[in-house]
C-alpha positions as CSV (number, residue, x, y, z in Angstrom):
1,X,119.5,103.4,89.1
2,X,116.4,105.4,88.0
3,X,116.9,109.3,88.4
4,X,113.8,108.8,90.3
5,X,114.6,107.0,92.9
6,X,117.4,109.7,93.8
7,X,117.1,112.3,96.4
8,X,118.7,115.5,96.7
9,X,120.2,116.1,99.7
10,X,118.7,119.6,100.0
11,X,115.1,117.7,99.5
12,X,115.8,115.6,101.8
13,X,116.5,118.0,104.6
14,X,113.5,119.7,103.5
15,X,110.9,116.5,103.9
16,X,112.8,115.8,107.1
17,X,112.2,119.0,108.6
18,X,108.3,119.2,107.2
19,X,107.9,115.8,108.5
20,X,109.7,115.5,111.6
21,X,109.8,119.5,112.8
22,X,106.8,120.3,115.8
23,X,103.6,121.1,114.5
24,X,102.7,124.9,114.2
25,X,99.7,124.1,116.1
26,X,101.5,123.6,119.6
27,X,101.7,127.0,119.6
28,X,97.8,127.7,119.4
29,X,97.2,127.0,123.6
30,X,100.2,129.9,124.1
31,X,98.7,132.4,122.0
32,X,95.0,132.1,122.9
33,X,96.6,132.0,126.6
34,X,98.6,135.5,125.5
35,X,95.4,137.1,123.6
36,X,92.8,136.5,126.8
37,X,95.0,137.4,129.3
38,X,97.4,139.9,127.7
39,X,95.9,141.5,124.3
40,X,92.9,142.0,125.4
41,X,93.3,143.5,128.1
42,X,95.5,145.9,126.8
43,X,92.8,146.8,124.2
44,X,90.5,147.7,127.1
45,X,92.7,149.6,129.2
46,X,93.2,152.0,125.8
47,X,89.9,152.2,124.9
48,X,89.3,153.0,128.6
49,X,92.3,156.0,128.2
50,X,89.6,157.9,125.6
51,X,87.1,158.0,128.2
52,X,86.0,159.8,131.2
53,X,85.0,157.2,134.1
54,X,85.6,157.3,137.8
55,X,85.1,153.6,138.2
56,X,81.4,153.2,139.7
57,X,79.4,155.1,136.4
58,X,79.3,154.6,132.6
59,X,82.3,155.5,131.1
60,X,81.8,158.9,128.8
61,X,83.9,159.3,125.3
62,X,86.6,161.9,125.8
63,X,88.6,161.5,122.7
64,X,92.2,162.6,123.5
65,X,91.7,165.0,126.6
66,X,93.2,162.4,129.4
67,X,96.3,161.8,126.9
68,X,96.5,165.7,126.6
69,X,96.4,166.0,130.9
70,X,98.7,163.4,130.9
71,X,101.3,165.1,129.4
72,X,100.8,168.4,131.0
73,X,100.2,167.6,134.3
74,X,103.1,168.8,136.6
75,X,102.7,166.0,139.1
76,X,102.8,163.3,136.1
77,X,105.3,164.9,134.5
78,X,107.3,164.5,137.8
79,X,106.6,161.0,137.7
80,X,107.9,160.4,134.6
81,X,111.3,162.2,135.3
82,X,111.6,159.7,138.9
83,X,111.2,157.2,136.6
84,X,114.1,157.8,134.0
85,X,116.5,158.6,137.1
86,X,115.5,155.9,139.3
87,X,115.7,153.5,135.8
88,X,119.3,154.5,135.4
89,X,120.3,154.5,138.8
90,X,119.2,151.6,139.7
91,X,120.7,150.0,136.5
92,X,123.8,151.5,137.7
93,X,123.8,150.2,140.9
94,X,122.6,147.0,140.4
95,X,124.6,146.1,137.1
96,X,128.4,146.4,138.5
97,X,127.2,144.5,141.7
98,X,125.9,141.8,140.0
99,X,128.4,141.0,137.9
100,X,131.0,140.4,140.5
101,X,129.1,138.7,142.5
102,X,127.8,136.1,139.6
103,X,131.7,135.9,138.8
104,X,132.6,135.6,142.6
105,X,130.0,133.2,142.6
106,X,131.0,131.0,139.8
107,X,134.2,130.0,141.7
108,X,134.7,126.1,142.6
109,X,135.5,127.0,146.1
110,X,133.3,125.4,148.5
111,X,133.1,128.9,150.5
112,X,131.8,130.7,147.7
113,X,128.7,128.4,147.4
114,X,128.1,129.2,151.2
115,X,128.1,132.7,150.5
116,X,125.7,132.0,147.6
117,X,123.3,131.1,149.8
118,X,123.4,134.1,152.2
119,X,122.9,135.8,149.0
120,X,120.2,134.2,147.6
121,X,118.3,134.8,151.1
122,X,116.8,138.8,149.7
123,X,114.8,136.8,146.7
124,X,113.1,134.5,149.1
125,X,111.0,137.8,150.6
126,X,108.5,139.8,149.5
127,X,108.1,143.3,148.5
128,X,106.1,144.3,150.6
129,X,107.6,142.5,153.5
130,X,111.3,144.2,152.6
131,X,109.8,147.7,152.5
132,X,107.7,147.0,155.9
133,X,110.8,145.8,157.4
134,X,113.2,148.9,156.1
135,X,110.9,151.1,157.2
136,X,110.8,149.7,160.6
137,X,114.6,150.0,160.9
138,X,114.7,153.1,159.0
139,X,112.9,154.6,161.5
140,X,114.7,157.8,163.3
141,X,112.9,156.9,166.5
142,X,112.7,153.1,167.4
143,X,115.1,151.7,164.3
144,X,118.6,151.2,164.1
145,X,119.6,154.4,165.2
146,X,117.5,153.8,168.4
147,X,119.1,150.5,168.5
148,X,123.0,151.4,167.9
149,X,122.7,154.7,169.6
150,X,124.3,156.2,166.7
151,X,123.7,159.9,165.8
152,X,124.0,159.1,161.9
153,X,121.6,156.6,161.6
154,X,118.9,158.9,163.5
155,X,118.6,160.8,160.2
156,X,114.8,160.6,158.7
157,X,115.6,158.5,156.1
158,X,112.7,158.2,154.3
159,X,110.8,161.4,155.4
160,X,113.9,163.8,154.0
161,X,113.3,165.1,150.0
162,X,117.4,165.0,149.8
163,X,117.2,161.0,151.1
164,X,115.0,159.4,150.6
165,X,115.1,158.8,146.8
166,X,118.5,157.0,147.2
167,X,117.2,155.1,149.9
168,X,115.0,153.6,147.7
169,X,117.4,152.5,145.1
170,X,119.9,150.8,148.2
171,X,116.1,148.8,149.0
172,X,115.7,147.9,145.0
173,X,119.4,146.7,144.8
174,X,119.2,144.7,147.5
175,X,116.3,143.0,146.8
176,X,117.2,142.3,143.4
177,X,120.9,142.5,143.1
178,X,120.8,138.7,144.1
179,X,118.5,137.4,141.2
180,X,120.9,139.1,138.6
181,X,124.2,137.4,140.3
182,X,122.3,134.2,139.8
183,X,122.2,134.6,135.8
184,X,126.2,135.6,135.9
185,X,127.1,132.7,138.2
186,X,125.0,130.5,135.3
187,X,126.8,132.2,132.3
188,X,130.1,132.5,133.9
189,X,130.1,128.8,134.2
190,X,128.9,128.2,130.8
191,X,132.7,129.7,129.8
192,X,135.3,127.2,128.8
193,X,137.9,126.7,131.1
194,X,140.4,126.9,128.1
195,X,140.1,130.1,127.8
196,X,141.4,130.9,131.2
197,X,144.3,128.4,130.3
198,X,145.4,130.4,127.4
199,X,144.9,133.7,129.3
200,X,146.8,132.8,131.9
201,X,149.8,131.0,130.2
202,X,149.9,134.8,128.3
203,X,150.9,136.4,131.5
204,X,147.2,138.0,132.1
205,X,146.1,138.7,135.7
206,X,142.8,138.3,137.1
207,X,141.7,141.6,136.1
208,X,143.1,141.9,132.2
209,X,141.0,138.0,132.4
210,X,137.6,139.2,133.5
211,X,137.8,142.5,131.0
212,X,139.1,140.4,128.4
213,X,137.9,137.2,128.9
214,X,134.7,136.9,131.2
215,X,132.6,140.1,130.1
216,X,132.7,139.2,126.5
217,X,131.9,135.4,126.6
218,X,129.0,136.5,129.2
219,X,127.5,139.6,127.0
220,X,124.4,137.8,126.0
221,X,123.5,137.4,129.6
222,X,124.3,140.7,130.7
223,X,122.2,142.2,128.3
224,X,119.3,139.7,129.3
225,X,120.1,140.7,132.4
226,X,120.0,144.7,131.3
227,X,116.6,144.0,129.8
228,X,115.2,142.5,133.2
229,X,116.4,145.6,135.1
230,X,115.6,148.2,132.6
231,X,112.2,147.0,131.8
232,X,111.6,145.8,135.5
233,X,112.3,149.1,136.8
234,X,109.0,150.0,135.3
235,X,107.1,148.2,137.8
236,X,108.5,149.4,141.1
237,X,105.5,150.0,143.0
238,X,104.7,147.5,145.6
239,X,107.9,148.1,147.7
240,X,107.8,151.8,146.9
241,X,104.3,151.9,147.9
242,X,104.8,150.4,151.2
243,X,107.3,152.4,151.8
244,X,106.7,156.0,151.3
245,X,103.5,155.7,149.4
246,X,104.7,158.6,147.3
247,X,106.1,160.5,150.1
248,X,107.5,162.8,151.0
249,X,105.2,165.2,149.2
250,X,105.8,163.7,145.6
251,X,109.5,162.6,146.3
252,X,108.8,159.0,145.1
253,X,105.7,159.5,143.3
254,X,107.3,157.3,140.2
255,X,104.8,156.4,137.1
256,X,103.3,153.3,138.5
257,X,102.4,154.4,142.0
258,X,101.3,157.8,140.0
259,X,99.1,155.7,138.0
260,X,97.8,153.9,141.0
261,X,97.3,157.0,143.1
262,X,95.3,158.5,139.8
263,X,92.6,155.7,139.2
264,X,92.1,154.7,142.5
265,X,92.6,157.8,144.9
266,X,91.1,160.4,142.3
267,X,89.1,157.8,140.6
268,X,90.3,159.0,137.3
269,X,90.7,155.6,135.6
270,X,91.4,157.6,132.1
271,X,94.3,159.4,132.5
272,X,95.4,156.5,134.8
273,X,94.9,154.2,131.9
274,X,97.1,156.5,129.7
275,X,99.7,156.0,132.0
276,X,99.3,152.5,131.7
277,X,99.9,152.3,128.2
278,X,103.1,154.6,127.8
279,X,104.3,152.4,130.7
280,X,103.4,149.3,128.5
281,X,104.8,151.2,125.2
282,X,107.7,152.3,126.7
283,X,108.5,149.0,128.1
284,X,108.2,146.8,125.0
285,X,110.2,149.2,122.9
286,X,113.1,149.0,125.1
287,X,112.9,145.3,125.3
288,X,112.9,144.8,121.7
289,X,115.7,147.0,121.1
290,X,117.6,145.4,124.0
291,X,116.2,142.2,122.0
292,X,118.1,143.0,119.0
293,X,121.3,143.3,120.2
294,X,121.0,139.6,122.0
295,X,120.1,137.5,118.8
296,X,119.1,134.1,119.2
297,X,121.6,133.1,122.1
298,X,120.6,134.8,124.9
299,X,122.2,133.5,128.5
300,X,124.6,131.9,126.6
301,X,128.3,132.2,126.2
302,X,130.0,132.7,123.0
303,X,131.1,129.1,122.8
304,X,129.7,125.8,124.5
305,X,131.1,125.5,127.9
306,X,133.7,122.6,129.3
């Protein structure tokens, strides 16, 4: 047989792949979709942080002078400190929660599937609808406490400095706590069964199983999970908003409502547009460092599921 007429197998992987792999060009509709809507956008809203413009007139050039009030501004500052400590203590609320309800979830038992449901019920609302109906029932004169008769609810709940900050975070968890026990229910039941075989014919209980069992086969979706949270927590404004608009004083004034409040109560669209960007810095850096430690299998367990 002619050497010609053989083929490496290596070569032949390589014309299969060239041949038969999706064209580079599918990709061209998602990243003229991501450069109108996202890129550009983004390039305007930093150009717009170098200038002085209250909305209605012609923008001015400022150079750096909003970025420099940014970061000196007491009020802002503020903000930014809410942020961190409502970041982490919502993560460390939510996180635990959610876990053992995806595993609680991911049980066989018919009951547990009803209880999913009640669950699920939070994600079907609105932000805005939640924080309207918390307020109402937060309410020290016509809400629960009114309802119940009960001195301890009768506390001003969201109009005490001392309260109201934690308030928020028991809103956030419970709005959101059921999405993230959705992705655990998922990758818990992506686990083989074999694994809890062998665990269990080794004399481990049900809490040696889920330490060492369940939490590492499920570490690619709890740090997709850890990326939604921690990078989501940057966008709390709607149900802050409706809530406490910032209140009391500047109690909840996080980054996003501050940037809000900025461009379109002191019609400062600069410095708000600063704020923008660190928000949109900030939040891509910790998503691509969260991104590293995932790799390619993200809400996936470590081996193919029975």
């Amino acid at each position: 047989m002619p050497m010609s007429t053989l083929t490496s197998p290596a070569r032949t992987r390589q014309r299969r792949t060239a041949s038969d792999g999706p064209s580079y060009w599918m990709l061209a509709p998602a990243l003229v979709f991501f450069a109108v809507f996202a890129l550009i956008p983004l390039l305007g809203v930093a150009v717009l942080s170098l200038t002085n413009w209250d909305g209605l007139g012609t923008p001015s050039f400022a150079g750096f002078a909003n970025w420099q009030s940014v970061f000196t501004n007491p009020v802002t500052l503020n903000a930014m400190w809410l942020t961190l400590a409502m970041t982490v203590l919502t993560y460390v609320t939510q996180a635990p929660i959610s876990i053992l309800l995806g595993v609680f979830m991911a049980g066989k038992e018919k009951y547990r599937a009803a209880y999913s449901v009640l669950y699920f019920l939070p994600l079907l609302f609105s932000a805005a609808a939640v924080g309207i109906a918390f307020k109402a029932l937060l309410d020290p004169n016509f809400g629960l406490s009114n309802a119940f008769n009960t001195p301890w609810l009768s506390q001003d709940w969201l109009g005490s400095t001392d309260l109201v900050f934690y308030v928020l975070i028991f809103v956030i968890a419970w709005c959101f706590v059921p999405f993230h026990s959705l992705l655990y229910q998922a990758g818990v039941k992506q686990i083989p069964t074999s694994l809890y075989e062998a665990a269990m014919l080794d004399g481990a209980g049900r809490v040696r199983t889920f330490f060492s069992v369940t939490l590492p086969q499920i570490k690619y979706t709890v740090i997709t999970s850890s990326t939604l949270m921690i990078v989501g927590s940057l966008t709390y404004f709607d149900l802050v908003f409706v809530m406490t608009n910032g209140g009391p004083g500047n109690a909840t004034r996080i980054l996003p409502l501050d940037m809000y409040l900025t461009g379109f109560r002191s019609y400062q669209m600069g410095p708000a547009s600063a704020i923008a960007v660190i928000l949109v810095v900030v939040g891509l850096v910790i998503s691509l460092l969260l991104n590293k430690l995932s790799g390619s299998d993200k809400m996936e367990s470590q081996q193919e599921g029975a």
